[in-house]
MIZAMI-761798 format. One record per residue (C-alpha): residue in one letter; z negated, y, x negated. Coordinates in nm, 2 decimals. Example, Ala and Ser with C-alpha at 12.3 -4.5 7.8 and 13.67 -1.06 7.14 Angstrom:
residues 2
  code      c3      c2      c1
     a   -0.78   -0.45   -1.23
     s   -0.71   -0.11   -1.37
END
This chain:
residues 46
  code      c3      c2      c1
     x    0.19   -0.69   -0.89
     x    0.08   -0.72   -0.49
     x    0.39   -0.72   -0.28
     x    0.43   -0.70    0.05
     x    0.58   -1.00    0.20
     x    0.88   -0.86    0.33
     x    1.12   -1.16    0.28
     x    1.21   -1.40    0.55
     x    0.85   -1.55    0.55
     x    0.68   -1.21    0.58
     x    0.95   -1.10    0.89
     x    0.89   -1.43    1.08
     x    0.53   -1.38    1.13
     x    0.51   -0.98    1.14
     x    0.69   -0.69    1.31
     x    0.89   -0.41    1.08
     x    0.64   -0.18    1.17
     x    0.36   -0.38    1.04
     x    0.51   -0.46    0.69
     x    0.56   -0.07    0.67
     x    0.22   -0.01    0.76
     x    0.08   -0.30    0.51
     x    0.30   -0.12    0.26
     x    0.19    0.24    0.26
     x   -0.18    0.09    0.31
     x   -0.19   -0.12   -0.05
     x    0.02    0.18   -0.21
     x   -0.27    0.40   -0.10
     x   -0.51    0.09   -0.19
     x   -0.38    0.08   -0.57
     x   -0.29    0.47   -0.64
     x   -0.62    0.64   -0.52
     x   -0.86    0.40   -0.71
     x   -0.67    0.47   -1.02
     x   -0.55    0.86   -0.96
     x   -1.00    0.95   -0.90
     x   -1.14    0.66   -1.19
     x   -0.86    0.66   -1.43
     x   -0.67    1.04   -1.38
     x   -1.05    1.15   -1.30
     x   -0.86    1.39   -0.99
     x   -1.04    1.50   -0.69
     x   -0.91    1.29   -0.37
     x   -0.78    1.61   -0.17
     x   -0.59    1.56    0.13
     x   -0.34    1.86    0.07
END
């Protein structure tokens, strides 16, 4: 599973706002891909 590296490693070197934004950006990388090949939805941004 990707994780974002939010432990003391990930803090040191990165702001909380950029682990939040690296966070919603590989949720977004993982779930569309599989919600348009796999689910075979439309990507709608409703």
């Amino acid at each position: 599973m990707i994780m974002v590296p939010a432990d003391r490693i990930g803090y040191t070197e990165m702001q909380v706002g950029q682990l939040k934004i690296m966070q919603e950006v590989i949720t977004l990388a993982v779930f569309v891909p599989f919600s348009v090949l796999y689910m075979q939805q439309p990507l709608k941004l409703d």
